[in-house]
N, C-alpha and C positions, 0 to 999 in steps of 0.2 A: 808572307809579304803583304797579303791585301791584309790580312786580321792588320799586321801594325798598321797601316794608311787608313785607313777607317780608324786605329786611335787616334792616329796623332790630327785625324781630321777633326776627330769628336772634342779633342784639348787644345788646337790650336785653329780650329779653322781651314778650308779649302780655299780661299784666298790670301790668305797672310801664311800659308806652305808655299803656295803659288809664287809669291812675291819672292819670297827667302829662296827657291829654285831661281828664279830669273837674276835676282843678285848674284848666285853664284856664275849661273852659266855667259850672263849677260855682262858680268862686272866691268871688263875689263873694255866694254864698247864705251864706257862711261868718262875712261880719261882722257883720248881725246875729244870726245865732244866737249867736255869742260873746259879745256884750252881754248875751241874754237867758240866757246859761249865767251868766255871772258875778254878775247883778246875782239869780236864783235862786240864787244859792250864800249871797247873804249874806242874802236872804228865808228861807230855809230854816232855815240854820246860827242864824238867831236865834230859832226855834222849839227845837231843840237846848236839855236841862236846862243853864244856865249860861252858853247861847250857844256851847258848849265844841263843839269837836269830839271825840266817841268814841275813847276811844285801844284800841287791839286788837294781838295779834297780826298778824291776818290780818282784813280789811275784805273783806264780799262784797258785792257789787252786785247785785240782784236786778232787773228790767226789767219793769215791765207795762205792760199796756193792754186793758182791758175780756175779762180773764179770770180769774175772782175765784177757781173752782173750781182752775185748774191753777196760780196763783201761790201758791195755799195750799200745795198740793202741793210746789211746788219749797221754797217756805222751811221746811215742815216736814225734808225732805230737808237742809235747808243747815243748822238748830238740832240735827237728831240726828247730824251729824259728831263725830269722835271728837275731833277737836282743837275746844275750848272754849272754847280764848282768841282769840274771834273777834268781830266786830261786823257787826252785818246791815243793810243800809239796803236796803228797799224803794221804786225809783223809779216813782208809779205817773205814765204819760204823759198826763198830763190826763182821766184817763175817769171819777175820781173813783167807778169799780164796783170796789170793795175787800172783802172778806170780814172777817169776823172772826179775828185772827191771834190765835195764842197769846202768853199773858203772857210773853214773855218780855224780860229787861231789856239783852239786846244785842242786840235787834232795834228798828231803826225805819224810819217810813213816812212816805212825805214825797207830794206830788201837784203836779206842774210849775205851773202857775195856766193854761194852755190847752193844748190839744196838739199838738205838733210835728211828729213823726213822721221822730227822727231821732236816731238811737239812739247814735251818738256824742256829742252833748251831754248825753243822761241818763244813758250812765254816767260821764262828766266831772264833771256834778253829784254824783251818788251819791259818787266817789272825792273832791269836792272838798268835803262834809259828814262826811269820816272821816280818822282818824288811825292810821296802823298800818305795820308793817315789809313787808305784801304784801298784793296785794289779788287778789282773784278773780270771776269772773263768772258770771251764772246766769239764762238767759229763763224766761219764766213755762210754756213750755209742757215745761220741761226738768227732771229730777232727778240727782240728786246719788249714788251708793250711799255709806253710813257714813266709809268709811275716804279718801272723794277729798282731801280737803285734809290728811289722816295721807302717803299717799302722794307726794304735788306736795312736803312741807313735807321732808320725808326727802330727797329728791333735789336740795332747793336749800340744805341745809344742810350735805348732806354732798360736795357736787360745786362746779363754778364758776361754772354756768348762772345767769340773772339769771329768766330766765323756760321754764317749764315746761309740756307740756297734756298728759295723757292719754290717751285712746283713747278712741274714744266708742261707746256701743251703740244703731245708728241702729233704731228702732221706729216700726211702722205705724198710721194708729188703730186699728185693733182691737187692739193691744197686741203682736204676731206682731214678732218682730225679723228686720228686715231684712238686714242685715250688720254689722259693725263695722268702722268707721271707726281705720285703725291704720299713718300715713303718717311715717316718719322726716324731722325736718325739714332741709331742702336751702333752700336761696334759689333755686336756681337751677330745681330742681324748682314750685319756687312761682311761676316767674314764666307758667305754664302751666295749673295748675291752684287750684284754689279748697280747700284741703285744711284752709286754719287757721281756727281757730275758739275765739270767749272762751271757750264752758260749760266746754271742756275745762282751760281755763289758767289757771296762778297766775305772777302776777309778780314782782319785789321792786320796792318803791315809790320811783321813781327822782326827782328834780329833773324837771320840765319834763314829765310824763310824760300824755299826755292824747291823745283819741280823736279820729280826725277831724271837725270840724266840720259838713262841706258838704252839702247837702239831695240828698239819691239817692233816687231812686224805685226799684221794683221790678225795674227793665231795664239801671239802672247797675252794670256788674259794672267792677273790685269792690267787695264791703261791706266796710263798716267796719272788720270784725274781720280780713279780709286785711291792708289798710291800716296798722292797728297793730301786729301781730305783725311783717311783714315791715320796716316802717319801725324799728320795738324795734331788730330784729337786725342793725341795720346797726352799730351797736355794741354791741351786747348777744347776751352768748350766750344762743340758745333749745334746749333739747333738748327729744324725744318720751319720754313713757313708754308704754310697748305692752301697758299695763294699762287696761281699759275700766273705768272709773271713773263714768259718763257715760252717762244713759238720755236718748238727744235722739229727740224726736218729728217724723219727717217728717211733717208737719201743712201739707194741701191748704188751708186754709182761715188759713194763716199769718198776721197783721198786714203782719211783714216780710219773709218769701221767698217764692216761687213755685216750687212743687215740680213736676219732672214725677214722676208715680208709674208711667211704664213701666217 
């Protein structure tokens, strides 16, 4: 039994096994949250001025749950970008502990009606309340420096890639950076390691384009945001940019990851 798992890791990879186990055993968590994704999309979308969906540029997804100080922080981070022609939809996960955001008119906040906890359907929702040529991602415990989406937008206008991320500058709580995170993308490198990540990435916004479904707890690797990126690139070109763009906070006390801090 181990000789076959050691091939089938050697020919297919220990994260895209991983994945195909989780579809099987996880499948069936996927159909109703699909229902509960689409039938919020059109609760939502009819809160929306007009019922309209936001047309932008670039559409960013922001994610929370019950952290009002550090989501203010990230979308302050996503409104001072130097590209403007952008629309912000904040998904908050049912915790209904939201802060006061600033006036502004391409930003909006929407709150799931319970909470999930399952961060592929809210940013599905968030992309499926907006209109735009590319969309981008942002956790609440994470910021953005000024020029991230000037940067991502230059590289996928001027090259063939469909999808693009970053470099991220991983930081500790007390603010102390840890390293930075600055991995060229490979598939095959990926099917090994856990390297991709949405804060850093901007897409262009494709037909059929949406985030895994299936309910994962803390111990199912991989997340979500493997998932998408690596599945994108199965037709779609993704390049790295090896500029840190990306203040991501290793944060003990995560909602959704579990960190070791050795």
């Amino acid at each position: 039994m181990r000789s076959l798992k050691r091939r089938l890791r050697a020919r297919y990879g220990w994260l895209p096994l991983e994945e195909l186990r989780n579809k099987v055993v996880l499948g069936h968590t996927a159909v109703g949250l699909g229902r509960f994704e689409r039938s919020e999309i059109r609760r939502l979308l009819a809160t929306m001025p007009g019922g309209v969906r936001p047309r932008a540029r670039v559409a960013t997804v922001v994610l929370t749950y019950k952290r009002p100080d550090g989501v203010l922080r990230a979308v302050e981070s996503v409104l001072a970008q130097t590209v403007r022609d952008q629309v912000v939809v904040v998904v908050d996960d049912g915790s209904g502990e939201l802060p006061e955001f600033p006036a502004d008119p391409r930003l909006y906040v929407v709150s799931l009606r319970h909470n999930i906890n399952v961060l592929g359907v809210s940013r599905n929702v968030g992309m499926g309340l907006t209109d735009s040529d590319f969309v981008a991602f942002l956790d609440d415990d994470n910021t953005w420096h000024p020029h991230h989406l000037e940067t991502a937008l230059k590289r996928l206008d001027e090259g063939s890639p469909d999808a693009v991320y970053t470099a991220m500058r991983r930081v500790l709580p007390d603010g102390t950076e840890r390293d930075i995170l600055s991995v060229e993308f490979d598939r095959k490198l990926a099917w090994e390691r856990c390297f991709l990540d949405t804060n850093p990435l901007v897409v262009r916004r494709l037909p059929g384009m949406r985030f895994s479904r299936l309910r994962r707890n803390g111990k199912v690797a991989p997340k979500e945001d493997w998932e998408f990126v690596y599945r994108f690139s199965r037709r779609h070109r993704v390049e790295h940019i090896p500029e840190p763009t990306v203040n991501y906070a290793i944060n003990p006390d995560s909602y959704w990851t579990a960190w070791e801090m050795s």
